[in-house]
C-alpha positions as CSV (number, residue, x, y, z in Angstrom):
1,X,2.1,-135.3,-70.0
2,X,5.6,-136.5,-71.7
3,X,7.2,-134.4,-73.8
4,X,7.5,-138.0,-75.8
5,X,3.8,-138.4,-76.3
6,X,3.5,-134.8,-77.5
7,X,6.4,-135.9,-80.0
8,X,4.4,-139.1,-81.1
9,X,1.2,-137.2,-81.8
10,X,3.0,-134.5,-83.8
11,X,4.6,-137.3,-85.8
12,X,1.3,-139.2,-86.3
13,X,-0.6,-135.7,-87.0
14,X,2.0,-135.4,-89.9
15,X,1.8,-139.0,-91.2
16,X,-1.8,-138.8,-91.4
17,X,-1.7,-135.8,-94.3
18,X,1.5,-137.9,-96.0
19,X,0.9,-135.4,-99.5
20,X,0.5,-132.0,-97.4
21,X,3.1,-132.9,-95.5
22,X,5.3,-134.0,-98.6
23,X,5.0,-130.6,-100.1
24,X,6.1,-128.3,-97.3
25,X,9.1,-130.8,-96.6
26,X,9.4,-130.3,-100.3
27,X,9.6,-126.6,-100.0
28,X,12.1,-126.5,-97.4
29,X,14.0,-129.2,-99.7
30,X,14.6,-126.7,-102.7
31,X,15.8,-123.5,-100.5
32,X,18.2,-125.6,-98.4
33,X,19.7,-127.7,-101.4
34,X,20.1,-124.5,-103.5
35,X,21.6,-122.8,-100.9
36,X,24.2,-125.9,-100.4
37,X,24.7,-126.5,-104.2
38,X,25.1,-122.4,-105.9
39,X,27.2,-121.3,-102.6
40,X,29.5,-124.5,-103.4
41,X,30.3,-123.4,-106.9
42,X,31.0,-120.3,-106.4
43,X,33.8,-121.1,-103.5
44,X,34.7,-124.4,-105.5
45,X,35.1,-121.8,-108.2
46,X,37.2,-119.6,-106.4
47,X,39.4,-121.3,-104.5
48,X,40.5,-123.3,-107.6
49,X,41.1,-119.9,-109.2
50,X,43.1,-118.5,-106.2
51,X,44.9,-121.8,-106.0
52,X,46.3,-121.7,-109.9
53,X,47.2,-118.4,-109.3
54,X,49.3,-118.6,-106.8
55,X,50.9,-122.1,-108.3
56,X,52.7,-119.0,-110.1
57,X,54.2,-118.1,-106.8
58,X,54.2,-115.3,-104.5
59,X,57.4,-114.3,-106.4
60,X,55.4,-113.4,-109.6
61,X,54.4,-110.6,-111.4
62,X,52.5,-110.2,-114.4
63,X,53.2,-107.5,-116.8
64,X,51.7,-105.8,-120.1
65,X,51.6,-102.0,-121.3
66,X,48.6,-100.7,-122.7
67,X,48.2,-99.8,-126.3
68,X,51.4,-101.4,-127.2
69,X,53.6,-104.8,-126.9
70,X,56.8,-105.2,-125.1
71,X,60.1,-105.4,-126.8
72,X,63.1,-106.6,-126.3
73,X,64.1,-103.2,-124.9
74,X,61.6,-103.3,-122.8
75,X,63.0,-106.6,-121.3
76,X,66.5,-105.4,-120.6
77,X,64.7,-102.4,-118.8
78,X,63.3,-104.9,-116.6
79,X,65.7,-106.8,-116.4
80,X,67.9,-104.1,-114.5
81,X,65.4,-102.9,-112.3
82,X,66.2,-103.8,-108.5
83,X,65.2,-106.9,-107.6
84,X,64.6,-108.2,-110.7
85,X,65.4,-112.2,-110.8
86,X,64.3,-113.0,-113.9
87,X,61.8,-112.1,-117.1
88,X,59.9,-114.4,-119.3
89,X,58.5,-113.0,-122.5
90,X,55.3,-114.6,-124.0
91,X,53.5,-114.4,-127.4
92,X,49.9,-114.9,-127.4
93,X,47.8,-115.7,-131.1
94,X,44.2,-117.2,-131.1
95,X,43.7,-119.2,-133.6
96,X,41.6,-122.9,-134.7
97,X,42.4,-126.4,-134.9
98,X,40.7,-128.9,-137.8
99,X,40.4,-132.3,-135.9
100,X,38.8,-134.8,-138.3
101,X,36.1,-132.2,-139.9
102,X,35.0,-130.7,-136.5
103,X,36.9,-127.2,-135.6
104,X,37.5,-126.2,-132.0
105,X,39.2,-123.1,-130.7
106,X,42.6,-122.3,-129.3
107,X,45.2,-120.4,-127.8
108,X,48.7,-120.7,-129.0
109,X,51.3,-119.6,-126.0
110,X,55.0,-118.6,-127.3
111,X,56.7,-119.6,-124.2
112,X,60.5,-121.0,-123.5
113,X,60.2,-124.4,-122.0
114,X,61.6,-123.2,-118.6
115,X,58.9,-120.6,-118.6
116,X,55.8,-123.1,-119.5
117,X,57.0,-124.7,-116.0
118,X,56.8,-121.9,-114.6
119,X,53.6,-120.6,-115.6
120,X,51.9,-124.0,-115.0
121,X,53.5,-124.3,-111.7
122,X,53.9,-128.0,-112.3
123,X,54.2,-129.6,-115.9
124,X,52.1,-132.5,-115.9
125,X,52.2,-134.5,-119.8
126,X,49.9,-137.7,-120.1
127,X,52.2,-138.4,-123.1
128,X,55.1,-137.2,-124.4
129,X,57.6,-134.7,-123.4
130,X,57.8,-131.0,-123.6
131,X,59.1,-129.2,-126.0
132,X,62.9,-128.1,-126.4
133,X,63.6,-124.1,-127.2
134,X,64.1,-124.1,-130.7
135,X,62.7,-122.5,-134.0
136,X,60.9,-125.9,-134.6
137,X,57.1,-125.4,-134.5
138,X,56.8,-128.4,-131.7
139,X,53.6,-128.0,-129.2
140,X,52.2,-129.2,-126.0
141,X,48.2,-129.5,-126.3
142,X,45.9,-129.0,-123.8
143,X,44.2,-131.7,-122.5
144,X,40.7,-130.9,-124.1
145,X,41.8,-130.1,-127.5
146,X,43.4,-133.8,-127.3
147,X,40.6,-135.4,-125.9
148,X,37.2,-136.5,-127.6
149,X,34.1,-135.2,-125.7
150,X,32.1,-137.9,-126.4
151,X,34.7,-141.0,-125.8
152,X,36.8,-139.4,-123.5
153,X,40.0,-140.6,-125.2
154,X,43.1,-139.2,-126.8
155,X,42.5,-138.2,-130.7
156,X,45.9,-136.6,-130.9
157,X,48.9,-138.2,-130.2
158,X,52.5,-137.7,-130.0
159,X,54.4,-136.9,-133.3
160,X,51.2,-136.2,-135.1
161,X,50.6,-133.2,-137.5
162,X,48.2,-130.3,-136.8
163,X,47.2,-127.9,-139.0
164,X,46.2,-124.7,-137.2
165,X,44.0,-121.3,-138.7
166,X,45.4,-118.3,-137.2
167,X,42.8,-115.9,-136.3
168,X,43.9,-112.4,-137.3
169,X,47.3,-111.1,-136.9
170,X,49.5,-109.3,-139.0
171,X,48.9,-109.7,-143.1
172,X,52.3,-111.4,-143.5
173,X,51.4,-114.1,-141.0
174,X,49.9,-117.0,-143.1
175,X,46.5,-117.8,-142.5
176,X,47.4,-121.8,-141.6
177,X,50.6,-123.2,-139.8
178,X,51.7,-127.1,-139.3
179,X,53.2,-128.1,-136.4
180,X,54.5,-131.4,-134.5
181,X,52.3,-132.8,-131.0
182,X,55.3,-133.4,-128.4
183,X,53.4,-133.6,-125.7
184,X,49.8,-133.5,-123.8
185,X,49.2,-132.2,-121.0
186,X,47.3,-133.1,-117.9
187,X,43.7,-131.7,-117.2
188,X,44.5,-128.1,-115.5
189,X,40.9,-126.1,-115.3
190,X,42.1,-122.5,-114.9
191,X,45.8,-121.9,-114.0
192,X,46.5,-117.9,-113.7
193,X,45.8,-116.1,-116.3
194,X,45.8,-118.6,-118.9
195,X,43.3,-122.1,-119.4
196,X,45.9,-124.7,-120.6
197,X,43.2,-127.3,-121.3
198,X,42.5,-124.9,-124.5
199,X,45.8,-124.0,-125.2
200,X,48.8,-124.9,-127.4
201,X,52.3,-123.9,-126.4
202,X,55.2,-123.8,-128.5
203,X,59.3,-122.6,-128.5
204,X,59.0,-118.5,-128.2
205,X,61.5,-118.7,-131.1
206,X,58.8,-120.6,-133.7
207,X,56.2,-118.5,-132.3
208,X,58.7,-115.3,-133.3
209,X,59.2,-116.9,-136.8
210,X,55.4,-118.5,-137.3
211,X,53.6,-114.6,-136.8
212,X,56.7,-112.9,-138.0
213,X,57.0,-110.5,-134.3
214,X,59.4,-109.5,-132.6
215,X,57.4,-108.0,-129.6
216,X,55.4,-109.7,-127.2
217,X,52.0,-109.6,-125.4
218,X,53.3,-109.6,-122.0
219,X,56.1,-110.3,-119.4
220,X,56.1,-112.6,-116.5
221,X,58.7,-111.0,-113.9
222,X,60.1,-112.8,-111.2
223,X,61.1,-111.1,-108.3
224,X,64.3,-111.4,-106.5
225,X,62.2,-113.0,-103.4
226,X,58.2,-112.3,-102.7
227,X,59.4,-109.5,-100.0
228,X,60.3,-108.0,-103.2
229,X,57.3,-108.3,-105.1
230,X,55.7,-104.5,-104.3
231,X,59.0,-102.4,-104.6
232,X,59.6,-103.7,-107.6
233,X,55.7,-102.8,-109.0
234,X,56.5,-99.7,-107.5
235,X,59.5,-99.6,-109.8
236,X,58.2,-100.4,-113.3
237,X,55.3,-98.1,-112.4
238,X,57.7,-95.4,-111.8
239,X,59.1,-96.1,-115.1
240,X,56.0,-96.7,-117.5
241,X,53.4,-94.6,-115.4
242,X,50.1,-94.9,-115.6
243,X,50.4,-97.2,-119.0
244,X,51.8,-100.4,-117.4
245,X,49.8,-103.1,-116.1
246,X,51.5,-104.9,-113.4
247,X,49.9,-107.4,-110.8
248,X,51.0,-110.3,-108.8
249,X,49.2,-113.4,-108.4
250,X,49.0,-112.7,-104.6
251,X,46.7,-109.5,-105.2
252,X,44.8,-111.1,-107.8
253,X,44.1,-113.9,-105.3
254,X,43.2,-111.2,-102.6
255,X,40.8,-109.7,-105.2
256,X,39.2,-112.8,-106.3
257,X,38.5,-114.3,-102.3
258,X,36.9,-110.9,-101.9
259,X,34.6,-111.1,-105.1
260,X,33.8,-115.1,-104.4
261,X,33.0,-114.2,-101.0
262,X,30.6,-111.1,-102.1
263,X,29.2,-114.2,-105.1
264,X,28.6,-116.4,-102.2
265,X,26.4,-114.4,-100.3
266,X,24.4,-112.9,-103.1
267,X,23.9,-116.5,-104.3
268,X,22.9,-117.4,-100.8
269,X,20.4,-114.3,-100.5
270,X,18.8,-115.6,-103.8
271,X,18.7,-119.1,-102.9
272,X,17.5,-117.9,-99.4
273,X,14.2,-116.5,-100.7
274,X,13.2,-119.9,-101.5
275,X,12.9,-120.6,-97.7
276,X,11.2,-117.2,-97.3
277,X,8.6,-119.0,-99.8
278,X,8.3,-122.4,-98.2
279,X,7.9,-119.9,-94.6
280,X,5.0,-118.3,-95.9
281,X,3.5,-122.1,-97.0
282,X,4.1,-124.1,-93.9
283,X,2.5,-121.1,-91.8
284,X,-0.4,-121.2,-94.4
285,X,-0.7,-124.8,-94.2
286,X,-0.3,-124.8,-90.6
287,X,-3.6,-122.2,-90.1
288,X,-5.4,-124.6,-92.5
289,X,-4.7,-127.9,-90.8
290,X,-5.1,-126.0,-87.1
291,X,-9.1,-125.2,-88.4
292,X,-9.6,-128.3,-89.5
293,X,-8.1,-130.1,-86.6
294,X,-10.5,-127.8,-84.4
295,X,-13.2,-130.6,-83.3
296,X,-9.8,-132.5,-82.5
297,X,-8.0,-129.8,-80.6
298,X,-11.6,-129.4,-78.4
299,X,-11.1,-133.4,-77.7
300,X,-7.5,-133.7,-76.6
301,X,-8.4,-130.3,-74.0
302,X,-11.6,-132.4,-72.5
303,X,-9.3,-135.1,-72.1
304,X,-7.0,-133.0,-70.3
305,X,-4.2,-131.6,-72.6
306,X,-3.4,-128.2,-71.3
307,X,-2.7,-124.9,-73.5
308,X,1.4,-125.9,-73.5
309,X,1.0,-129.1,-74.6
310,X,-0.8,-128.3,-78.1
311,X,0.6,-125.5,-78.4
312,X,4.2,-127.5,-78.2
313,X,2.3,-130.0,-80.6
314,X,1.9,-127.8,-83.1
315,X,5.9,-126.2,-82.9
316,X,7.2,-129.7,-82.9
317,X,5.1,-129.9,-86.1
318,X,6.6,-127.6,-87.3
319,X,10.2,-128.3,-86.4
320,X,9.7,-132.0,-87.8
321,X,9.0,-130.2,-91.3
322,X,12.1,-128.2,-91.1
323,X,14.7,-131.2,-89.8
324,X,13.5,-133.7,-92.7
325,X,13.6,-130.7,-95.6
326,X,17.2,-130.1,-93.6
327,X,18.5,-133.2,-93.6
328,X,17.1,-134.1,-97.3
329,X,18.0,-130.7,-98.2
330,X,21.5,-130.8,-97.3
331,X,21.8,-134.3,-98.8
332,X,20.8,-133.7,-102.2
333,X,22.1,-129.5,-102.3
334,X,25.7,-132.1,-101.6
335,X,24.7,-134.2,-104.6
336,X,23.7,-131.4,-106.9
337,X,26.8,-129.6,-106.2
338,X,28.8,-132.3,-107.9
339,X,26.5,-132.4,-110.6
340,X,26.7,-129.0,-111.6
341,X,30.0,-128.6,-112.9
342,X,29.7,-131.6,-115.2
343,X,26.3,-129.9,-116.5
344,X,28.2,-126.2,-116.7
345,X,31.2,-127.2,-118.7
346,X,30.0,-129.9,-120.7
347,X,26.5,-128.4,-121.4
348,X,26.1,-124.4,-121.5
349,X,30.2,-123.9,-122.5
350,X,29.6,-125.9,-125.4
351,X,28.2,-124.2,-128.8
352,X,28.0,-125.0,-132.4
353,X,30.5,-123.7,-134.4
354,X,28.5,-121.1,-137.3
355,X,29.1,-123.0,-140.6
356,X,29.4,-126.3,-138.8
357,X,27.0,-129.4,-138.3
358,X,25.3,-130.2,-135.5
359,X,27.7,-132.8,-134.0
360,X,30.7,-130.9,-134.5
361,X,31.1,-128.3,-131.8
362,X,33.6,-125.5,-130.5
363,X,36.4,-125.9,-127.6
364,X,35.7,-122.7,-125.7
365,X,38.6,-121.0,-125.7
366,X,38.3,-120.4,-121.7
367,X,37.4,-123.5,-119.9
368,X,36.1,-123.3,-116.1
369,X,37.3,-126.8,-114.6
370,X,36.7,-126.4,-110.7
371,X,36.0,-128.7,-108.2
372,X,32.9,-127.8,-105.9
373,X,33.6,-126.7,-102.2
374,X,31.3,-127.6,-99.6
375,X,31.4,-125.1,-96.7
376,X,30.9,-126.6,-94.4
377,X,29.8,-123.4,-92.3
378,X,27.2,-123.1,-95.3
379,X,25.6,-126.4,-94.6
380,X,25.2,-125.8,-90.7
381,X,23.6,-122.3,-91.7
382,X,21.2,-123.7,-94.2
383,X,20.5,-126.7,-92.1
384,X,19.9,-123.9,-89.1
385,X,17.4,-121.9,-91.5
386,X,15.1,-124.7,-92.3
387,X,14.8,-125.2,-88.8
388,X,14.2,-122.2,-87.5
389,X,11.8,-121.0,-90.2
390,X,10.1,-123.9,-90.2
391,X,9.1,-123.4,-86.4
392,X,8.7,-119.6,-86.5
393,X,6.2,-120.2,-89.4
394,X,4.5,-122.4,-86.7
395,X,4.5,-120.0,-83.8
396,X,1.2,-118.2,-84.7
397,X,-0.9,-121.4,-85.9
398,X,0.3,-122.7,-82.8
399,X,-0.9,-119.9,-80.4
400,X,-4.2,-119.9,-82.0
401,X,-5.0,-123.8,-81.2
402,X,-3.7,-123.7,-77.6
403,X,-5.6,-120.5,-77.2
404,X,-9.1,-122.4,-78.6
405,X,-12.4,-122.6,-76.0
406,X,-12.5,-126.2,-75.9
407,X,-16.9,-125.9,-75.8
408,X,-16.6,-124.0,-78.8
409,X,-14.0,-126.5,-80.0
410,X,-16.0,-129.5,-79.5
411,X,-19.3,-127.5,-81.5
412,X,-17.3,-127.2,-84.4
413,X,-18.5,-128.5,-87.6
């Protein structure tokens, strides 16, 4: 007999139960989409965290002391190290912006405008221009502090007034500052170790004046060339000990492939035992429709089907189940993978402020803006699961009709 007419009965044998056979595609669906869609977010999530941090360069280093700020000492120490190109101070303050009744949070960066191009990598303005290094409070705004959540659209603008809270801080700081929009920025999701979509940057000198400091929260060093990165970590460890904090955006992107690449697979695992589920149901199902096929089975052997041929029947059964929950599997785990970072930032990120109305709702002050990344590799694995499980759940049911005493068969009520 063809292998083709064993395919056509296989096919019609599934068509004929269209619901039963529904629900275990269905199974095999879910494990094979989730598998697609969570292991997408977590690379999408990483690589766009590895990617801003090395838009600092391989050059980079970032540097803070514990239990204390850095001075301006501390930045002619630096500064005469070996190897040592250049060192940008930075002044970080959280604070709150009213916009129009609603309150969202902030972070207000103290940055020279050489080193806001620097830390962005690129400086990207929708409108306006940055900011020039003076003691006039002017600020860049991120992009979602600018932009309305519900219309999309700019609802600060260019020469317009803010009024900021300052969270904390020393008691001579004043609990409310003014300052002029210059420009906006671009959207940036996360770039090294700062979100500039909730962020407001201003000239280090207004930021020195606005909280009254004269030390700052941490240094970004720039080595002489990125061959030079490690001797000169070696060097400001030698000098601060075990106190300093000093890492460059190259480790950090290291460290982060090897903790999205342990997220993937745990992600996978757990999205994996879905399959393991929809296993245990097509080889359920499959025992089920084998005794009630028995008076059937006893038929095709009197007509001549040998042990092989239902016993391929049945696998190819099976392995029909496991390509259409593959194929659909993979299409909509794609789809959902999209989804899922609109739902993340614009859904579970976003909480009412205490003391505020319903409609009015905090920025958080960390913003995950990624773009998924389907692997590719991940896709020909899942797809690869479905089948094979899908057909190993069928080996057993299988056996048992081709093994069936076609008398016996044929007596079956």
């Amino acid at each position: 007999m063809r292998v083709l007419d064993v395919f056509r009965l296989a096919f019609k044998a599934l068509s004929t139960h269209k619901i039963r056979t529904t629900l275990l595609v269905l199974s095999v669906v879910v494990g094979v989409a989730a598998i697609v869609a969570l292991t997408a977010q977590t690379e999408g999530v990483g690589r766009s965290i590895i990617s801003s941090f090395q838009s600092l360069g391989p050059d980079t280093i970032i540097v803070n002391v514990m239990g204390r700020g850095l001075t301006e000492a501390d930045i002619a120490l630096i500064s005469s190290l070996e190897n040592v190109r250049e060192v940008i101070p930075v002044i970080r303050e959280t604070a709150s912006v009213n916009l129009g009744g609603s309150t969202v949070n902030a972070v207000i960066y103290g940055i020279s405008s050489d080193g806001l191009k620097d830390v962005l990598g690129d400086l990207k303005l929708i409108d306006g221009s940055p900011y020039p290094d003076a003691s006039v409070p002017l600020a860049v705004v991120g992009n979602q502090i600018a932009t309305s959540n519900t219309t999309n659209q700019l609802i600060i603008l260019p020469g317009q007034v803010l009024t900021v809270s300052i969270r904390g801080g020393p008691a001579s700081v004043a609990s409310s500052i003014t300052m002029i929009v210059s420009g906006i920025l671009d959207k940036y999701g996360i770039t090294g170790f700062i979100s500039p979509d909730t962020s407001i940057f201003i000239p280090l000198q207004a930021a020195q004046q606005i909280f009254n400091r004269r030390w700052f929260n941490m240094l970004i060093v720039k080595a002489s060339d990125p061959n030079s990165v490690d001797s000169v970590i070696e060097d400001l460890r030698n000098v601060y000990g075990g106190t300093i904090n000093a890492m460059s955006p190259t480790q950090i992107a290291q460290t982060m492939q090897n903790v999205v690449l342990q997220m993937s697979i745990l992600l996978g695992g757990i999205a994996a035992i879905s399959l393991i589920a929809a296993a245990l149901g097509i080889f359920n199902m499959m025992l089920v429709t084998v005794t009630e096929r028995t008076r059937e089975i006893g038929t095709l052997k009197a007509l001549g089907f040998k042990n092989r041929h239902i016993l391929t029947q049945i696998i190819l059964e099976g392995l029909l189940i496991g390509l259409f929950g593959g194929v659909a599997g993979v299409v909509i785990g794609i789809a959902a993978a999209y989804m899922l970072p609109n739902i993340v930032t614009r859904g579970l990120f976003r909480a009412p402020m205490p003391g505020v109305g319903r409609a009015q709702y905090a920025s958080p002050v960390l913003r995950i803006s990624y773009a998924p990344y389907i692997n590719p590799f991940m896709v020909v694995v899942s797809f690869a699961l479905a089948v094979v499980i899908s057909v190993l759940s069928s080996l057993y049911p299988a056996w048992r009709a081709a093994k069936m005493d076609p008398v016996r068969a044929l007596r079956y009520e």
